[in-house]
Each structure stands twice: as C-alpha cells, then as structure tokens.
N, C-alpha and C positions, 0 to 999 in steps of 0.2 A: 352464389353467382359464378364461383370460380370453375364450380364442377362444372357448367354450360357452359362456359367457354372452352374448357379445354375440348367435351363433345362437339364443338361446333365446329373446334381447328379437326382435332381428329379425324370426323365424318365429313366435312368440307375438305379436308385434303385429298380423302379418293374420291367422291365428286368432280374435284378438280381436274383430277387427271385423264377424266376422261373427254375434258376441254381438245385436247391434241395430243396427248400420251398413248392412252389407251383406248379400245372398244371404238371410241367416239357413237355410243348408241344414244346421243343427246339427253342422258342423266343428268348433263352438267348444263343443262338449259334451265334458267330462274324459275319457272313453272311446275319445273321437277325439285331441282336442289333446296330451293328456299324452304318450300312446303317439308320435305324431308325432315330437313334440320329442323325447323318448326317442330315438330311433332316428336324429335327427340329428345327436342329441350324442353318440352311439355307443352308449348303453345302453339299448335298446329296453324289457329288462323293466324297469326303472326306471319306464320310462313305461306301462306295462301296469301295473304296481301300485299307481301313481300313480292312474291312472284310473280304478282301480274303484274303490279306495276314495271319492273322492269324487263316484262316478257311483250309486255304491250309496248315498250318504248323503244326497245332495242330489235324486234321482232325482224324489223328487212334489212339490218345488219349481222346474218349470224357469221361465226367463223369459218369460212368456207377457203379452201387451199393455200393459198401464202396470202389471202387479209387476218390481219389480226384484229377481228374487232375491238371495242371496248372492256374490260371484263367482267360479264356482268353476271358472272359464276359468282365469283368472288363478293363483288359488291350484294347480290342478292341477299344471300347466304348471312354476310356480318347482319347485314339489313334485320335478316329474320330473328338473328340471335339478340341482337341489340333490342328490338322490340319488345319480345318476349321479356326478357330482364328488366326492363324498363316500365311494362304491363305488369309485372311480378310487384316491383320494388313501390309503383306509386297510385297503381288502380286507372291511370288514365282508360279512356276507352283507347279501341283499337285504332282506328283509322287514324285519328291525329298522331299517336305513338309513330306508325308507321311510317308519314310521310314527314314528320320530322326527323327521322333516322335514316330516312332516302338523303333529305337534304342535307344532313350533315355529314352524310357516305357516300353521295353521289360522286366525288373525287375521285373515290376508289374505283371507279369502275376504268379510270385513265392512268391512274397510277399502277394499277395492277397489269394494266397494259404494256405498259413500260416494262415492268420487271419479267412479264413474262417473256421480252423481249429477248432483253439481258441473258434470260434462262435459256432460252433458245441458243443464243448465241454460245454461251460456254457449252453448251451439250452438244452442240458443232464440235468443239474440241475432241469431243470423245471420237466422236466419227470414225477421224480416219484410223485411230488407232483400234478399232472396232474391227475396219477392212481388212487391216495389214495383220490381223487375229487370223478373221477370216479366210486371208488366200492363203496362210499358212497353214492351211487344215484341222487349225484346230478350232472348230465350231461352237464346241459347248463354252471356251473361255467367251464368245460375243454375246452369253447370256450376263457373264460382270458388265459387261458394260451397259447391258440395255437397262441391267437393276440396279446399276448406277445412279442413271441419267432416271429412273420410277423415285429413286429415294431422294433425288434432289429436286425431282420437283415436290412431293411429297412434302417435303423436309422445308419447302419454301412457302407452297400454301399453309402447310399446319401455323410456322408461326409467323405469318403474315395474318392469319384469320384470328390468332390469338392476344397477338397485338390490337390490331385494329376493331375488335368485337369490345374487348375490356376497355380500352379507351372509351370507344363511343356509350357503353353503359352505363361507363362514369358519370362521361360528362353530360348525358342526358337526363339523368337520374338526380343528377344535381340542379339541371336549368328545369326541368318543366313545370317540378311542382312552386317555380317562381312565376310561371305563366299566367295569366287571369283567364280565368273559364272561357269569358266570353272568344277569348283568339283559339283559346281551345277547342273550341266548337269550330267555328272559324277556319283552324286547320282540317279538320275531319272530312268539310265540307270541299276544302281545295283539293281533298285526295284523289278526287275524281278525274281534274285537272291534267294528270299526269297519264295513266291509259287514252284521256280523250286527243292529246298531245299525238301521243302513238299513233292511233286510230287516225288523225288528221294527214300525219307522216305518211300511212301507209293510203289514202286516199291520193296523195300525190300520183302514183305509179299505179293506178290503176287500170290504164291503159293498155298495160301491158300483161299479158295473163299469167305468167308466176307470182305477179305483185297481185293480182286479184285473186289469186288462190291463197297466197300469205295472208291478205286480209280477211277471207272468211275464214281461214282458220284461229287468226285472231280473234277474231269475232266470236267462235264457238269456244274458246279458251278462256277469253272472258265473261261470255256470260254463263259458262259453266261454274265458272271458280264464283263467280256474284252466287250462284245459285245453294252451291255448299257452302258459301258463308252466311247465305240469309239463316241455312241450314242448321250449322253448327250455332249460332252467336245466340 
C-alpha cells in the first residue's frame, strides 16, 4: 500500500500544479487527474469513478482568475488512490468503495482550499523580491525564484496527498469490512446520487448559454466515463 501512496503524492503533486502553477492545460481537472492516478496505482476504474463524481459536482465551479474554487484536484486524486487500496485490501465492489471515500474525503476538497490559500499567500512573498531581481538586470536569477515557488507547492501537494490518501486507506480498510452487505449494496446504489446532484446544479443556470454549454459537456463526460466503465468492469 505504501508503494501507492507515495505514486499518488508524487504524480498528484505535478497534476497539481497545473491547478495555478503551471501550463493550466486542465490535467488537473478530476476527469483527468483521478483516472490517471487510477491507472498508476493499478485500478484505473477507481479513478474513472473518482472523477466523475467530482467533475459532475464541481463542473460550474472551475478555478477561473482570482476564484479559488474548492479543490477538487486534490480531493479527486486521494479519492482515486484510497479506493483503489481499499478495492485491493477487501474485494468490495467499486461504486460503494467509491462513494464512501468521497464521503469521508469530501472535506478535502475545502480544506485543501484553504491551504492553497496560505500558499499563495507566502509565494506573494517571493514576488517582489523576484522584481527587485529583475529590474536589476539579472534575469536568469528570477528563474530561483519561480523554482522556488514550483518546489513549494510541489513539496505541499506531495505530502498533503500522502498524508491524507494513507489515512483515509486505513481508516476505510478498517470500517467497511464491519459494514453488512445489504448498506453495501445500498451504497453502490446512492453513487449515482452524487453526478445526479451536479447534473441538478448545472440545470439551474441553464438559461444562460455558457451554463448550457457546461452542461452538455457534462453530460458527454459522463456518459462517456459510464460507457468505459460498463466497458472495463
């Protein structure tokens, strides 16, 4: 288990950074990141269910210029890895795994909000001492500081995602096989629940035509991912 966890900090921390760091080419959107890690840590659908549910949920919140949505990089991500361990360690089926490791991760999608908050804020500090690099003509020094500010956040998803992946494998791995089938089933069933939530969200704002463009794309995003998992399973 330990080996997947640490692949999940590793390859979720430059996932991460392309949250607001780097490229921003939406790698770091649940749709993409979850499934990724999924399939490094061996359990791709893991990471397919992972990611729609919170691609569906979060969809007409992305992080667009100074909002800081929820982060649901992050949270996706542990999501996928914790499942995957959790599918390894006790045979449950998929979907219940899943949306029990939403709901005991779902925090992180607030809390990681927060920190990336904080991170921002201290990477302001570097700033101006960046500038004062700069007007001084020496250009190639404002490369330390931009691989600075890559290494710390870096350095902050890795063991944030290592932290909270190991936890949540513990503590799931310990509680489900105390579950009785029948909520087990039960949960599988409420998985659906949570995309339909979304889906509801995004009918809100349909009046308005980038919210009805977001919704068919949700729409084909999930019944695409439904399709490769009728697929794969």
């Amino acid at each position: 288990m330990m080996r997947e966890v640490l692949l999940t900090g590793a390859v979720g921390g430059l996932l991460w950074l392309d949250r607001f760091q780097i490229f921003q080419v939406m790698i770091s959107r649940p749709i993409v990141a979850a499934p990724l890690v999924g399939w490094i840590v061996g359990d791709i659908n893991s990471g397919l269910a992972s990611g729609l549910i919170f691609e569906m949920l979060w969809l007409r919140r992305p992080p667009l210029g100074g909002f800081i949505g929820p982060d649901v990089t992050l949270a996706s991500i542990a999501v996928s890895s914790v499942s995957a361990a959790v599918r390894s360690e006790t045979g449950v089926d998929l979907l219940p795994v899943v949306l029990m490791s939403f709901l005991l991760l779902f925090p992180v999608s607030f809390l990681g909000t927060r920190l990336d908050v904080l991170l921002r804020k201290y990477a302001g500090r570097i700033a101006p001492h960046a500038e004062k690099i700069q007007a001084e003509g020496a250009d190639r020094a404002v490369f330390i500081y931009f691989g600075s500010a890559l290494a710390l956040g870096y350095c902050f998803a890795f063991l944030f995602l290592v932290t909270i992946t190991l936890g949540g494998a513990l503590i799931l791995t310990w509680i489900v096989p105390l579950i009785p089938p029948p909520v087990i089933r039960a949960t599988g069933t409420a998985f659906y629940l949570v995309p339909l939530l979304g889906a509801l969200d995004l009918l809100v704002g349909l009046e308005q035509r980038p919210h009805a463009v977001l919704f068919i794309m949700g729409f084909l995003v999930a019944l695409g991912t439904s399709l490769v998992l009728c697929f794969l399973s």
